[in-house]
C-alpha positions as CSV (number, residue, x, y, z in Angstrom):
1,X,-26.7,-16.9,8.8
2,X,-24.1,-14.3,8.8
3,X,-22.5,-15.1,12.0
4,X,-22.3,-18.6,11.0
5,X,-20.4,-18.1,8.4
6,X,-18.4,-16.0,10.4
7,X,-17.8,-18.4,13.2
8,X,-17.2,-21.2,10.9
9,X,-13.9,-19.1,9.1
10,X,-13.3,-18.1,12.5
11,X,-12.8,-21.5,14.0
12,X,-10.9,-22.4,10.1
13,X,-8.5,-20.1,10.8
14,X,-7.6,-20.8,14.0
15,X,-7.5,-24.5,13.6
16,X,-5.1,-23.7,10.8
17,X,-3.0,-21.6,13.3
18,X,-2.9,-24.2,15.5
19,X,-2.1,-27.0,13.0
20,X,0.6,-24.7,12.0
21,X,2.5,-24.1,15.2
22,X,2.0,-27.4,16.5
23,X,3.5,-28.9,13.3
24,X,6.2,-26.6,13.7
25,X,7.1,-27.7,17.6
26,X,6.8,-31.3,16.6
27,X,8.0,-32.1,13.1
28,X,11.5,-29.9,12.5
29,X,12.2,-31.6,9.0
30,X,9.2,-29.7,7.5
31,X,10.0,-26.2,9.4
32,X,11.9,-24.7,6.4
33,X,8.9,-25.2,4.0
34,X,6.6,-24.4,6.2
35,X,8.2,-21.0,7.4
36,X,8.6,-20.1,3.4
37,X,5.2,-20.2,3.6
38,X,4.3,-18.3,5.6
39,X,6.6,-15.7,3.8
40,X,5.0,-16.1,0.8
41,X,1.5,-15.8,2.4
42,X,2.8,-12.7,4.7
43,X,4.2,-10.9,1.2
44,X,0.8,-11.8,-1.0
45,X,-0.8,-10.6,1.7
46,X,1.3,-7.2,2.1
47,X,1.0,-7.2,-1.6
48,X,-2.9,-7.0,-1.5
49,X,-2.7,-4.3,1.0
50,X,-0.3,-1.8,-1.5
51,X,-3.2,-2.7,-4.2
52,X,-6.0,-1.7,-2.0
53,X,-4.5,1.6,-1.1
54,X,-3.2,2.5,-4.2
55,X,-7.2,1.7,-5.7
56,X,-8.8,3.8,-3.3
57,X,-6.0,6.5,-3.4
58,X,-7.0,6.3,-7.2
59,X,-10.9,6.4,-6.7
60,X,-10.5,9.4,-4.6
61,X,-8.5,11.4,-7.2
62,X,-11.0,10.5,-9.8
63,X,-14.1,11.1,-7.1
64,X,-13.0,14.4,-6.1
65,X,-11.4,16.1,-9.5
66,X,-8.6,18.8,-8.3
67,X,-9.8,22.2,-8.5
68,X,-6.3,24.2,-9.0
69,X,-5.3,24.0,-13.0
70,X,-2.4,22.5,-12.8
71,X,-1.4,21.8,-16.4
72,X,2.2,20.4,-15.2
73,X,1.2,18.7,-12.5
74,X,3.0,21.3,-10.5
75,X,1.4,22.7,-6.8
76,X,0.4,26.0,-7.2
77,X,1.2,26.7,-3.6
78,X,4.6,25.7,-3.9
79,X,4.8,28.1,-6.9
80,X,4.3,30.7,-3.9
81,X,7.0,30.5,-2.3
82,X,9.7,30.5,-5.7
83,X,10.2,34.2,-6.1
84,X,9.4,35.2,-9.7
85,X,12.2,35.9,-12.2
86,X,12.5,39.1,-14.0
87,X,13.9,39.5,-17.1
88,X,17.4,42.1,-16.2
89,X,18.4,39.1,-14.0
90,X,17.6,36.5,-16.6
91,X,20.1,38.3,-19.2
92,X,22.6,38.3,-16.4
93,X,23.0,35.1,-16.0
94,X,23.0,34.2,-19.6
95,X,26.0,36.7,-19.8
């Protein structure tokens, strides 16, 4: 059942594709519409694929909870490499 479903779109799309390029060779007036389109269809789809990423980017964060405390959303690690200020040079540069 499956694969004839699948072979069904399969064949869909490709007549489409077809249909498409053919119209394209053969009927110039409509080529401007028809390219704007397929724009729109290539940015939707483009659109989609930012959407999907950014879901499972945010599944993952709630799915796998950070284990550092960060309470300021800063990297602890980075913190490692800032040396720490004391409080003699502190007072010097408010002077």
């Amino acid at each position: 059942m499956f694969t004839l479903f699948s072979l069904v779109v399969s064949l869909f799309v490709l007549s489409l594709i077809v249909w498409t390029i053919a119209t394209l060779v053969t009927k110039k007036e409509f080529e401007k519409l028809i390219r704007e389109e397929l724009r729109n269809m290539f940015e939707i789809t483009r659109m989609l694929l930012v959407s999907v990423k950014s879901l499972i980017q945010l599944l993952i964060k709630s799915s796998f909870p950070s284990k550092s405390n960060e309470s300021n959303g800063i990297d602890e690690q980075l913190l490692k490499f800032v040396p720490p200020v004391s409080e003699k040079q502190d007072e010097n540069k408010a002077a």
